[in-house]
C-alpha positions in Angstrom: 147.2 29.2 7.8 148.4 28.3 11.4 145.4 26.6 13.7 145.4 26.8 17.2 146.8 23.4 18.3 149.8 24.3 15.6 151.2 26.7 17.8 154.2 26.2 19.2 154.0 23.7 22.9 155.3 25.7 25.7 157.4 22.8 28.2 156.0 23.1 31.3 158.6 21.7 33.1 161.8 19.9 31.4 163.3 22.5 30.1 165.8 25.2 30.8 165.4 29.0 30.5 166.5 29.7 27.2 164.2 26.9 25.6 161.2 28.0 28.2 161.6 31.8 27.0 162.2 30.9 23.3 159.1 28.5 23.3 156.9 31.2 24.9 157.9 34.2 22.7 157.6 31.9 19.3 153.6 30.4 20.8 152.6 34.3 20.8 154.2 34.8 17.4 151.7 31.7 16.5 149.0 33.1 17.9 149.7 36.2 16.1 149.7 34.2 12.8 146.4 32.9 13.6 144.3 35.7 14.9 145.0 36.7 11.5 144.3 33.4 9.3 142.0 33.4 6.6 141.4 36.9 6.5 141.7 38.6 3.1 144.1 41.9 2.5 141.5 44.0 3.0 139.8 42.3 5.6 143.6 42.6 7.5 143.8 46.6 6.9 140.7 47.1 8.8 141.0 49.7 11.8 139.6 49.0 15.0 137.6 51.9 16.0 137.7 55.9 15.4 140.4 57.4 15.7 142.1 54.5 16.5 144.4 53.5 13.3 145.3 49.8 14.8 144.4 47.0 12.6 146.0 43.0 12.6 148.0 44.3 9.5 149.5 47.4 11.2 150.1 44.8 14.5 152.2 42.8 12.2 154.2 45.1 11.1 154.5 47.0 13.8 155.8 43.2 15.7 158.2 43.1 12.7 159.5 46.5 14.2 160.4 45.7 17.8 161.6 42.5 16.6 164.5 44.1 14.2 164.9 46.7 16.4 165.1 44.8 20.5 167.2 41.8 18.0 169.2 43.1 15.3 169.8 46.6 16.8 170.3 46.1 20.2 171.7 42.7 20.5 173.5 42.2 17.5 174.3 46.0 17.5 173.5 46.1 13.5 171.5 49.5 12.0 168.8 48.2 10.4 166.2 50.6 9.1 162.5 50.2 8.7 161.2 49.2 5.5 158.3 51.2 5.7 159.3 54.5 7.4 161.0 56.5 5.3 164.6 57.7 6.0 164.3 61.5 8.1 160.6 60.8 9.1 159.8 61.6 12.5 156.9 59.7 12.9 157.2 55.4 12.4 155.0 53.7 9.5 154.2 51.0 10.5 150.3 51.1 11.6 149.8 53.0 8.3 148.6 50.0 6.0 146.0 51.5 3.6 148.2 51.2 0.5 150.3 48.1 2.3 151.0 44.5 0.6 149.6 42.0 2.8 151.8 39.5 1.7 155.5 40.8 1.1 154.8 42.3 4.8 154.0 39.2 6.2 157.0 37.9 4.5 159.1 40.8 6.2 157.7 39.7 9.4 158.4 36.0 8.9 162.2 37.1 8.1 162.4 39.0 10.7 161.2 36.3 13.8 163.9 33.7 11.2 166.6 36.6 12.0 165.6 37.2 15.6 165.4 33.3 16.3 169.4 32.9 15.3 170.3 35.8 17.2 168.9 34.2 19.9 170.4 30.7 19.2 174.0 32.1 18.5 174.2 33.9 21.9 176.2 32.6 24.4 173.9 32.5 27.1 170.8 34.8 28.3 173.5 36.9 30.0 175.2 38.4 26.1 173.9 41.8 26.0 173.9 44.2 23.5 173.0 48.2 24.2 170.8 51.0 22.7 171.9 54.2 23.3 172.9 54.2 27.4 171.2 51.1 28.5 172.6 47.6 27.9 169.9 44.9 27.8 170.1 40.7 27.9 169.3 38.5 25.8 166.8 37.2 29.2 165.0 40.6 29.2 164.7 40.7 25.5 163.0 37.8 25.3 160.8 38.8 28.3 160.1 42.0 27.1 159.0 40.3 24.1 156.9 38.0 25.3 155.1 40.8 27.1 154.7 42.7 23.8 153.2 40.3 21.6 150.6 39.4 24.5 149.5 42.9 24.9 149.1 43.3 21.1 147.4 40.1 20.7 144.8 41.1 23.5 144.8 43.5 20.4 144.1 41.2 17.7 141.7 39.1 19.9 139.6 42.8 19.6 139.9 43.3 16.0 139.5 39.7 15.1 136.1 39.6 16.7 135.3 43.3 14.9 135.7 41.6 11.8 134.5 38.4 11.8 133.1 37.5 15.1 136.1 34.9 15.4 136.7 34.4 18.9 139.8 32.7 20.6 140.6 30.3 23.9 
């Protein structure tokens, strides 16, 4: 269980771009982790609201998505599937949790900020881009872009952590 003051310290000053970006993007991974510390399975698989099917599982998994597909697809130009959406299915799995494993997607998760880290680390500089269909991206945007994802979705978790449990954050 990560606590608030383990998160990852953001320099303020001393450091360069690529450690300033990579700092940021791994402190809103943390505070992904923690919005969701000490909850149980089932506790994780709650939704937020009717009809709304988000919940701090499905966020998970879904961050596990754009993190294999903006890394490993686009900028190291591998195919990686989804584990949880089947092959030919036209809609993505990943906010549907109710018969989900807590743990082994946490662990897919985990793997896939590991994978998205040394992608990130074996690039030549913010400039190395890597494309998805038409567009090339860079490795700066990528990290920007996820930045700005996790922080919307844990504005998310902030929600759904206070539905459950009353838990509130800084």
């Amino acid at each position: 269980m990560i606590q608030d003051d383990q998160r990852t310290h953001v320099p303020f000053a001393a450091a360069d771009e690529r450690a300033t970006l990579s700092a940021m993007l791994q402190f809103q991974r943390d505070t992904l982790a923690w919005k969701c510390s000490g909850l149980t399975p089932e506790q994780l698989k709650e939704r937020a609201v009717p009809p709304s099917g988000l919940s701090l599982l499905g966020l998970v998994r879904h961050a596990a998505e754009v993190e294999r597909g903006w890394f490993r697809n686009v900028l190291a130009g591998e195919e990686s599937r989804s584990p949880w959406t089947p092959p030919g299915a036209t809609e993505r799995a990943d906010f549907d949790v109710e018969h989900a494993d807590a743990e082994a997607d946490f662990a897919v998760w985990r793997a896939e900020c590991a994978r998205s880290r040394a992608i990130v680390d074996a690039a030549d500089s913010l400039d190395a881009t890597g494309t998805l269909g038409e567009e090339t991206y860079s490795v700066r945007y990528v990290l920007a872009h996820m930045i700005e994802e996790y922080a919307r979705h844990n504005g998310h978790a902030d929600l759904l952590r206070e539905r459950i449990d009353g838990a509130t954050g800084e």
